[in-house]
C-alpha positions as CSV (number, residue, x, y, z in Angstrom):
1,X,-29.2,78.6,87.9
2,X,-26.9,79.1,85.2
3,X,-24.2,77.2,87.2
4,X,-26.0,74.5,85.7
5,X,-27.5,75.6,82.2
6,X,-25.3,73.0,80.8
7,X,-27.7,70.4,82.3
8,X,-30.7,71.0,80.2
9,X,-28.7,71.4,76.7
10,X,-30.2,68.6,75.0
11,X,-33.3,70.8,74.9
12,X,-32.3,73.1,73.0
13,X,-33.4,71.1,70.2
14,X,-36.7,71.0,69.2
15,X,-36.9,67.4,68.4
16,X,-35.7,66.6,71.6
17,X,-38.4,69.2,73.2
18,X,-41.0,67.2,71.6
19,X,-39.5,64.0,72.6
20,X,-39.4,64.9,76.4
21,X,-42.7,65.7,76.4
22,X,-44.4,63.4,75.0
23,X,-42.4,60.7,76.5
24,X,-42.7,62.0,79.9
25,X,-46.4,61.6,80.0
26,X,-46.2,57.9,78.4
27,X,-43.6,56.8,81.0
28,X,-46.4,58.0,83.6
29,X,-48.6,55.6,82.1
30,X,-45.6,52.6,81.6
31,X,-45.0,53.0,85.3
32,X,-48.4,53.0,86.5
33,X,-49.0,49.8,84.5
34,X,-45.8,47.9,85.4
35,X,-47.3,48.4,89.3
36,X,-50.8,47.0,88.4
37,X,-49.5,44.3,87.0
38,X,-47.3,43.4,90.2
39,X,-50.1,43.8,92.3
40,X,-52.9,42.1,89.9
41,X,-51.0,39.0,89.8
42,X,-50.2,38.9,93.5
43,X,-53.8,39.8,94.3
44,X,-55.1,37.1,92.0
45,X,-52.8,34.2,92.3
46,X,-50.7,34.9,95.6
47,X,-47.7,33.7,93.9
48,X,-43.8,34.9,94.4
49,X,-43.5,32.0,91.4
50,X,-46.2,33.6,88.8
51,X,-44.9,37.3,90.0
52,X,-41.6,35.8,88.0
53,X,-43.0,34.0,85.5
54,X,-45.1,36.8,84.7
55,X,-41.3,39.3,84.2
56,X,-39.8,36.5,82.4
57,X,-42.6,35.8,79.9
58,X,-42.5,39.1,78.4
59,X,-38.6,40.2,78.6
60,X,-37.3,37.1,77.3
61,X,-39.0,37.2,74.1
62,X,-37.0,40.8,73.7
63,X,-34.0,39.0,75.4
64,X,-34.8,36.4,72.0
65,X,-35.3,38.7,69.3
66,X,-32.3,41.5,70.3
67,X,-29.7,40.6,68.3
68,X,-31.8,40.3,65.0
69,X,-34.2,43.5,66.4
70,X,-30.7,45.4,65.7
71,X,-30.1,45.1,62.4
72,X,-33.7,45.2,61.5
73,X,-33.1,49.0,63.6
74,X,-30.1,50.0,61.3
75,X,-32.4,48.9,57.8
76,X,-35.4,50.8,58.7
77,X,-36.7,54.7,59.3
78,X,-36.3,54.7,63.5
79,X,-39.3,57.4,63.6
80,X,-41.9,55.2,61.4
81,X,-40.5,52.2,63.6
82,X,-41.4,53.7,66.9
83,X,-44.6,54.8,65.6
84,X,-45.7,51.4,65.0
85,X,-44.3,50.1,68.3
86,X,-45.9,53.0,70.3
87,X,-48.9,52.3,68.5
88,X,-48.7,48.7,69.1
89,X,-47.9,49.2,73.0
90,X,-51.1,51.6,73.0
91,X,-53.1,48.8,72.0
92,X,-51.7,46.3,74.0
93,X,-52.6,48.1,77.2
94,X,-55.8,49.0,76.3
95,X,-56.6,45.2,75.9
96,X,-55.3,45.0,79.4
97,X,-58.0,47.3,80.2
98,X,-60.5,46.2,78.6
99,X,-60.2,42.7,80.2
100,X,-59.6,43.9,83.7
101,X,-62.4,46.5,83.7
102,X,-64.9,43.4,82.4
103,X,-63.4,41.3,85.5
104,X,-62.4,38.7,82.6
105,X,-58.6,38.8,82.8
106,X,-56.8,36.0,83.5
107,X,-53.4,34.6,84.6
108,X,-52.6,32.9,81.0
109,X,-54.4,36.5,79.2
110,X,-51.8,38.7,81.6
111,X,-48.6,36.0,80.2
112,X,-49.5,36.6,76.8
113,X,-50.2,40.5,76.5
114,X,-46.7,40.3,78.3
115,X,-45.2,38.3,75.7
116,X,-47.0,41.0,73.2
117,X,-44.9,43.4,75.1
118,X,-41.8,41.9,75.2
119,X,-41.9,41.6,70.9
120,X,-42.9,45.4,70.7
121,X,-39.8,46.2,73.7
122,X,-37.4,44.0,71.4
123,X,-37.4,46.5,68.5
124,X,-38.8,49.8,70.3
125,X,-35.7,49.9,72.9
126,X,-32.9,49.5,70.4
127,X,-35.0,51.6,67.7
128,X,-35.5,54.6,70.5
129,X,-31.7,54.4,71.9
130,X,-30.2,55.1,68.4
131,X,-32.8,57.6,67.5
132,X,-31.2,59.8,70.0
133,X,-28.5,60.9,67.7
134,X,-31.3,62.3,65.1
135,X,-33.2,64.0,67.9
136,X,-29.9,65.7,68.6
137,X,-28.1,67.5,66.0
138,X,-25.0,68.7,68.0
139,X,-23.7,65.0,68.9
140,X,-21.5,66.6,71.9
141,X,-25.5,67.0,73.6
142,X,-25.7,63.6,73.0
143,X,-24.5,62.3,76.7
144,X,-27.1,64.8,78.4
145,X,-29.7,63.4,76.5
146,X,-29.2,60.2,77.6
147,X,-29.2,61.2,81.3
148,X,-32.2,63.5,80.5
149,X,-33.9,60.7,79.2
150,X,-33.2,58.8,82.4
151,X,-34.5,61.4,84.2
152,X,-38.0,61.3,82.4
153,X,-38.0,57.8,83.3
154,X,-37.0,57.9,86.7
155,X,-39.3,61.2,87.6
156,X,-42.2,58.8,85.8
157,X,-40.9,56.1,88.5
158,X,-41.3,58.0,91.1
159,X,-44.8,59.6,90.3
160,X,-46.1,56.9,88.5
161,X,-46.7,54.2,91.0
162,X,-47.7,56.4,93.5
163,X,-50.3,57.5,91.8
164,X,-51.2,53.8,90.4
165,X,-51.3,53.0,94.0
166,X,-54.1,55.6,94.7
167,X,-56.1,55.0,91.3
168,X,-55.7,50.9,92.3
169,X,-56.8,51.7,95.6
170,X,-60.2,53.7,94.6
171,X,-61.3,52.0,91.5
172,X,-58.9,49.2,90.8
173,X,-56.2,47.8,88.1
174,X,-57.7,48.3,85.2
175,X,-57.8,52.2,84.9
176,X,-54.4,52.4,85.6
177,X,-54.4,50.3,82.0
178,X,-56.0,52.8,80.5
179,X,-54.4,55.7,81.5
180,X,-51.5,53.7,80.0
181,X,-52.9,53.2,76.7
182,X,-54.3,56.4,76.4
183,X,-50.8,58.4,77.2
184,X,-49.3,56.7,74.2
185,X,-50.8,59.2,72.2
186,X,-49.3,61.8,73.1
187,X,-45.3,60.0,71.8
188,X,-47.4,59.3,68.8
189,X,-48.1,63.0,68.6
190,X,-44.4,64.0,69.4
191,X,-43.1,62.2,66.5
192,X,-45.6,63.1,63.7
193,X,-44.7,66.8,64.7
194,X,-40.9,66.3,64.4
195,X,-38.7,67.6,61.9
196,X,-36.3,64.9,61.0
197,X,-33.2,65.0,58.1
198,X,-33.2,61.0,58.3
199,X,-30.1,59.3,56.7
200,X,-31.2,56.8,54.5
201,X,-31.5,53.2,55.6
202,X,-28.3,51.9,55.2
203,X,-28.2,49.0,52.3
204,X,-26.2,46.0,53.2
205,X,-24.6,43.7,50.9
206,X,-23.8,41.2,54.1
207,X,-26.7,38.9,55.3
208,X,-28.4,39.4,58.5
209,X,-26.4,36.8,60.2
210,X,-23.4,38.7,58.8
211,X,-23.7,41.9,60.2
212,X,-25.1,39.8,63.1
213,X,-21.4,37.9,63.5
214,X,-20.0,41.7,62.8
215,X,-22.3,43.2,65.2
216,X,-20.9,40.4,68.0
217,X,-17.2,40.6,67.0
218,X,-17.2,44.5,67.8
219,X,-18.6,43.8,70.9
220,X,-16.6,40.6,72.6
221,X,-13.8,42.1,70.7
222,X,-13.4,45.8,72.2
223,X,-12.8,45.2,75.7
224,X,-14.6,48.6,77.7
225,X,-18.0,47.5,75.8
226,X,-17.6,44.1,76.5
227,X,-16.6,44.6,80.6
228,X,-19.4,47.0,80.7
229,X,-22.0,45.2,79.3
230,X,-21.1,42.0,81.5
231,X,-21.3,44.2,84.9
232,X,-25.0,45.5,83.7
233,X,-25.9,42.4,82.6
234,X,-25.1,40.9,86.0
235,X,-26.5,43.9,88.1
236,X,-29.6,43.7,85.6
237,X,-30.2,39.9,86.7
238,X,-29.3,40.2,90.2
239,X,-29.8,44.2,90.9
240,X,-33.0,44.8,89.0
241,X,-34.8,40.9,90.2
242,X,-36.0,43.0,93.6
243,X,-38.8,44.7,91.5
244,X,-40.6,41.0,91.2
245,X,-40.4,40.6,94.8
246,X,-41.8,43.9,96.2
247,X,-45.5,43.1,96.1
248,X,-44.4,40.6,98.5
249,X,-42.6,43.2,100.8
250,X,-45.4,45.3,101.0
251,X,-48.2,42.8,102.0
252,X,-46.1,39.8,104.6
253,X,-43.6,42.0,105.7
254,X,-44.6,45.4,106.3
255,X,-48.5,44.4,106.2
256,X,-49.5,46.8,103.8
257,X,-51.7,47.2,100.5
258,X,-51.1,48.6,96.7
259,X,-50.4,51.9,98.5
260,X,-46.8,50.8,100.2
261,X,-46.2,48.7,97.0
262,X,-45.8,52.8,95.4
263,X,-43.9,53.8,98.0
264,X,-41.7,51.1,98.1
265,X,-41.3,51.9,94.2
266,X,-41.0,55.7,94.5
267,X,-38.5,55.6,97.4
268,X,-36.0,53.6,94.2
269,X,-37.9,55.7,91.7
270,X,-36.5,58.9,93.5
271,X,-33.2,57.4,94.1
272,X,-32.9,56.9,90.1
273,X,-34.4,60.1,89.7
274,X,-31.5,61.6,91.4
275,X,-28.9,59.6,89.9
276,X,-30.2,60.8,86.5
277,X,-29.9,64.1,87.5
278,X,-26.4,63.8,88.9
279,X,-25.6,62.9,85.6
280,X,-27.1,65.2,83.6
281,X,-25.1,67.9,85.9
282,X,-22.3,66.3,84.5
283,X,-20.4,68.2,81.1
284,X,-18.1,64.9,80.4
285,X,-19.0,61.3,80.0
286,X,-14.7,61.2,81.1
287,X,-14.5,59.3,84.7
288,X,-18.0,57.8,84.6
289,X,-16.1,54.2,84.6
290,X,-15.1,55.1,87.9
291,X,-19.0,56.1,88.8
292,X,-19.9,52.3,87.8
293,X,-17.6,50.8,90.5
294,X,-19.1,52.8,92.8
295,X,-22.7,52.8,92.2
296,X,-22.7,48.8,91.9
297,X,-21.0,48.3,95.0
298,X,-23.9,51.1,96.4
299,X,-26.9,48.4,94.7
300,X,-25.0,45.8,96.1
301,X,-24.7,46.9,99.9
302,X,-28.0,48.5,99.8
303,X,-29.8,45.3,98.4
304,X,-28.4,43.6,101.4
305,X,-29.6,45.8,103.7
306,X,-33.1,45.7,102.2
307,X,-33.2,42.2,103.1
308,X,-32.1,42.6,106.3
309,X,-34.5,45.1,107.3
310,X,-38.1,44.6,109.4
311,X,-38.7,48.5,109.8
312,X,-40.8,50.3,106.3
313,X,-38.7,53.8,107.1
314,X,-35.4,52.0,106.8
315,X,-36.7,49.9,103.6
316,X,-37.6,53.0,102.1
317,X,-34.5,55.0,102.4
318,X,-32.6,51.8,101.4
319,X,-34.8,51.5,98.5
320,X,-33.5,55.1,97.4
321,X,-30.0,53.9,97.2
322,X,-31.1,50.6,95.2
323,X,-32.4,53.0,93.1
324,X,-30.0,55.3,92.6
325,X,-27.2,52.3,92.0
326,X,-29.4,50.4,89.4
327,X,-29.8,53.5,87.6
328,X,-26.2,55.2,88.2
329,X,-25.3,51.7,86.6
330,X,-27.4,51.5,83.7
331,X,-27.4,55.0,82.7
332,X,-23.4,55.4,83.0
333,X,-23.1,52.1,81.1
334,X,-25.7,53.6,78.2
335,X,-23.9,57.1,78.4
336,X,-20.5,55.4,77.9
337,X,-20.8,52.9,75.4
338,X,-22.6,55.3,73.0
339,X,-19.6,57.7,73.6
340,X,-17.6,54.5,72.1
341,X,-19.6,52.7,69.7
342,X,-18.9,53.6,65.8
343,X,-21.7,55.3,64.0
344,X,-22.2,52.3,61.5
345,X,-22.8,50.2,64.5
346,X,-24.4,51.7,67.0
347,X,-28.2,50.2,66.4
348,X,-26.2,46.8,66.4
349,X,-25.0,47.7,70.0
350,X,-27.2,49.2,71.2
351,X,-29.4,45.8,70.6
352,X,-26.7,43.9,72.6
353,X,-27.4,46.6,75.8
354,X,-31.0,46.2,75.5
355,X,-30.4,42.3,75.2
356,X,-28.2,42.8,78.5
357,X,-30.8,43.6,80.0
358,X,-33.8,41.5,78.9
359,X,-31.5,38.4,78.7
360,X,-30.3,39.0,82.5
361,X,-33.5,40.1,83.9
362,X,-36.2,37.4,83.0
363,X,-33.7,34.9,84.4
364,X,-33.2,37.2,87.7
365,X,-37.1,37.7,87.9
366,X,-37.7,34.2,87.1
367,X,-34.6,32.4,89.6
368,X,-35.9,35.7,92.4
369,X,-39.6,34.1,92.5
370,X,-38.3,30.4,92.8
371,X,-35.7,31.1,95.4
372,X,-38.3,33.1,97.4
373,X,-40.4,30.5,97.3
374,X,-37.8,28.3,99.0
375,X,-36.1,31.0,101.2
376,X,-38.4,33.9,101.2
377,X,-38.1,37.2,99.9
378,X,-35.8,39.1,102.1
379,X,-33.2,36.2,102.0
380,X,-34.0,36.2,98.2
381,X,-32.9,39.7,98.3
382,X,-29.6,39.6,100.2
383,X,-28.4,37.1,98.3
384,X,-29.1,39.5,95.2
385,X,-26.7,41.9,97.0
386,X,-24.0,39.9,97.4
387,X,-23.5,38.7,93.8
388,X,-23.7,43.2,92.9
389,X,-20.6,43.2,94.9
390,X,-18.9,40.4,93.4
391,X,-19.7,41.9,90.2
392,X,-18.1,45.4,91.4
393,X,-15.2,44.0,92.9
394,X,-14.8,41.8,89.4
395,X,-15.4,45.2,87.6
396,X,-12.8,47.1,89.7
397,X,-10.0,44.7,88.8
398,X,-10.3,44.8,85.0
399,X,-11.2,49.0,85.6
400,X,-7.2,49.7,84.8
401,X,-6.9,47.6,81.6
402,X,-11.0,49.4,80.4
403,X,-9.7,52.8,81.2
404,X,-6.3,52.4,79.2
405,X,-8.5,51.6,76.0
406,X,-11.1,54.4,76.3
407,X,-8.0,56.6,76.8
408,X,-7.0,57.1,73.2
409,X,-10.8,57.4,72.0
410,X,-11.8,60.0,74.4
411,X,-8.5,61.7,72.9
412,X,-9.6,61.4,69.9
413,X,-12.6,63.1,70.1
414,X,-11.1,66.3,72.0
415,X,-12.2,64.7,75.2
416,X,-9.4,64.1,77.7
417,X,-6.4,66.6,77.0
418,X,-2.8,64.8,76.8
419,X,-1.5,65.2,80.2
420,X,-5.0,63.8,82.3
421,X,-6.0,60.5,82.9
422,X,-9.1,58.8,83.3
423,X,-7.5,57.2,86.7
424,X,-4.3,58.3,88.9
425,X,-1.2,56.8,88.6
C-alpha cells in the first residue's frame, strides 16, 4: 500500500479531511437527485424535449452569470460564500421535496427550482474550485486534490443513483429530495469546523468589467488554457448531452424502469470513478495533455458504440468507458489549467471552466432532446460521438504548439527537469 501513499496526500490536511467528508455524503444526495429529476420528468411528461429543456433551464443561467460569478469569487471570503450556496442548495431541494411528497409538483415548478439551481451552481462551482488552494497548504498537494475530489464525485455517481433507483422504486422521487437536502448539512458542518488563514479579499481599483476584459485576455491569450478549455467545452456539449437521454435508454430500448436508469448511470459513474483514481495515482500533472487526446477519442468511440448497441450488458460496459473519458477529460483539463493559471487569477479562470461547461452543456442537453425527437436517441448519441473525435483529432494537431508553452512553466516550477519533454521528438 505504500506503493501508493502518494495518492491520498491531499489528506493529510485537516481541512481537506473535513472537506472530503462532508462533501462525500452531499454528492450522495446531488446524485440521487439529478436521477429523480431525469426520471420524474420522463415519468410525468414522456418527453426527450422537456428532459432537455429541463438541463438547459438550470445550467444556462450559471452558463449566464460565470464570467461576473468570478470576480464576485476573488472579492469575497470563499468559505462564507459556499456556506450560503450550500445553504441555498439545501433549501432548494427540500422545496423539491416538499412538492413531490404532496403530489403537487409540476413541470413549470421542476424549470424553476432548476433555474434556482443553476444561480447557486454559478457562484458555488467557481467559489469551491479556488477554495482548494486554502484547503491545502502545501500547493504541490494541490493536483491530488483535485483528482481526489473527482473521485468523491465519481464514487457518489456510482452509488448514488443506484440507490435513488431503489428508494424511487419503493417510495418514489420525492425522498430521494430529501435525502438531498438533508445531506447538505453535513458540508455546512465541514466548513464551520475548519480552520482557515484566509487572505484578505483582494481590493480592486479596476471595475468589474475590467478585471472581466483582464480575466478574458489571459484566457484567449495563453494558448494551453485556451485549446483546453475549447476541447472540454466541446466534449461537455457533445460528450456529457448523453445524461439527458438515458431515461430514454432505459424505458424504449432496453424496457426497463428507474432501476436500469441507475445502472446505466453507475456503469459511467464507475468508469469516472476510475479515471479519478488513475489520477490521483499519478505524482505529476506533466503528460496529462497527452491523457486528454486519449481519453476524448475513448468518449468519442465509446459514445458511438452506445448508440449502436441493442444489448443492456454491452451498453453498460460501454457506459464505463463514457464515463471514464468524460471524466479523464474534465478532471485532466481542471488538474492542468490550475497547474497554469496565476494566483491573482485563478477564481477568474476558474469561472471561465465552470462556464465551459454550463455554456456547452445546456445547449448539448437542449439540441440532444430535439434531435432525438427527430432521430431518436441512439442516433442522437452516435452523432454525439463523432463530433468527441473531431474534437480529439482537432486537439491532437494543436497538442505540439500547447506542449511547447507549458514547457517553460512546468520548468519553472521544478516540474520537468531540462533534458525531458512533455512529448518525444
Amino acid at each position: 500500500m505504500s506503493r501508493f501513499s502518494h495518492a491520498w496526500r491531499a489528506l493529510r490536511h485537516r481541512n481537506f479531511q473535513l472537506y472530503f467528508f462532508g462533501q462525500g455524503i452531499s454528492l450522495l444526495g446531488n446524485w440521487m437527485t439529478n436521477l429523480a429529476t431525469s426520471w420524474l420528468v420522463y415519468r410525468t411528461t414522456h418527453s426527450v424535449l422537456l428532459l432537455g429543456v429541463v438541463s438547459f433551464s438550470g445550467q444556462i443561467v450559471a452558463f449566464a452569470l460565470c464570467p461576473f460569478a468570478g470576480v464576485w469569487v476573488e472579492r469575497l471570503d470563499r468559505r462564507k460564500l459556499l456556506l450560503g450556496t450550500q445553504s441555498a442548495a439545501a433549501v432548494q431541494s427540500l422545496a423539491l421535496a416538499a412538492l413531490t411528497l404532496a403530489g403537487r409538483i409540476t413541470f413549470p415548478e421542476i424549470v424553476a427550482l432548476m433555474i434556482f439551481q443553476g444561480l447557486i451552481n454559478a457562484l458555488d462551482m467557481p467559489g469551491r474550485q479556488s477554495f482548494l488552494v486554502q484547503m491545502v497548504d502545501d500547493r504541490a498537494d494541490l493536483p491530488n486534490a483535485i483528482a481526489i475530489s473527482s473521485s468523491m464525485v465519481n464514487a457518489a455517481r456510482l452509488i448514488g443513483p443506484a440507490i435513488a433507483g431503489l428508494v424511487i422504486a419503493a417510495v418514489g422521487e420525492g425522498w430521494c429530495y430529501a435525502i438531498d437536502g438533508v445531506s447538505y448539512f453535513a458540508v455546512i458542518a465541514s466548513l464551520l469546523l475548519m480552520r482557515i488563514h484566509a487572505t484578505p479579499a483582494l481590493r480592486h481599483k479596476a471595475t468589474m468589467l475590467e478585471q472581466m476584459r483582464e480575466g478574458w485576455d489571459y484566457v484567449v491569450t495563453f494558448r494551453p488554457i485556451r485549446t483546453i478549455l475549447m476541447l472540454f467545452a466541446l466534449l461537455a456539449m457533445m460528450g456529457y448531452s448523453y445524461t439527458v437521454l438515458l431515461p430514454v435508454f432505459a424505458a424504449q430500448i432496453f424496457h426497463g424502469n428507474a432501476t436500469t436508469l441507475g445502472w446505466l448511470s453507475g456503469a459511467a459513474g464507475l468508469g469516472a470513478l476510475t479515471s479519478a483514481l488513475s489520477l490521483a495515482v499519478r505524482k505529476s500533472v506533466v503528460g496529462l495533455t497527452r491523457n486528454l487526446q486519449i481519453a476524448s477519442a475513448i468518449l468519442g468511440t465509446a459514445l458511438i458504440g452506445v448508440g449502436l448497441s441493442h444489448a443492456l450488458w454491452l451498453s453498460l460496459i460501454l457506459m464505463v468507458f463514457v464515463g471514464f473519458g468524460i471524466m479523464q477529460c474534465a478532471s485532466g483539463a481542471n488538474t492542468i489549467i490550475q497547474s497554469l493559471v496565476t494566483e491573482t487569477m485563478r477564481a477568474r479562470v476558474m469561472s471561465f471552466y465552470t462556464m465551459a461547461f454550463f455554456g456547452a452543456a445546456p445547449f448539448g442537453s437542449l439540441m440532444a432532446g430535439a434531435l432525438a425527437h427527430r432521430i431518436g436517441a441512439p442516433h442522437t448519441v452516435f452523432v454525439t460521438g463523432g463530433f468527441c473525435l473531431a474534437g480529439c483529432l482537432a486537439f491532437t494537431l494543436d497538442l505540439p504548439r500547447v506542449d511547447a508553452a507549458i514547457e517553460p512553466i512546468y520548468r519553472e516550477q521544478g516540474l520537468l527537469p531540462a533534458e525531458d519533454k512533455l512529448l518525444p521528438s
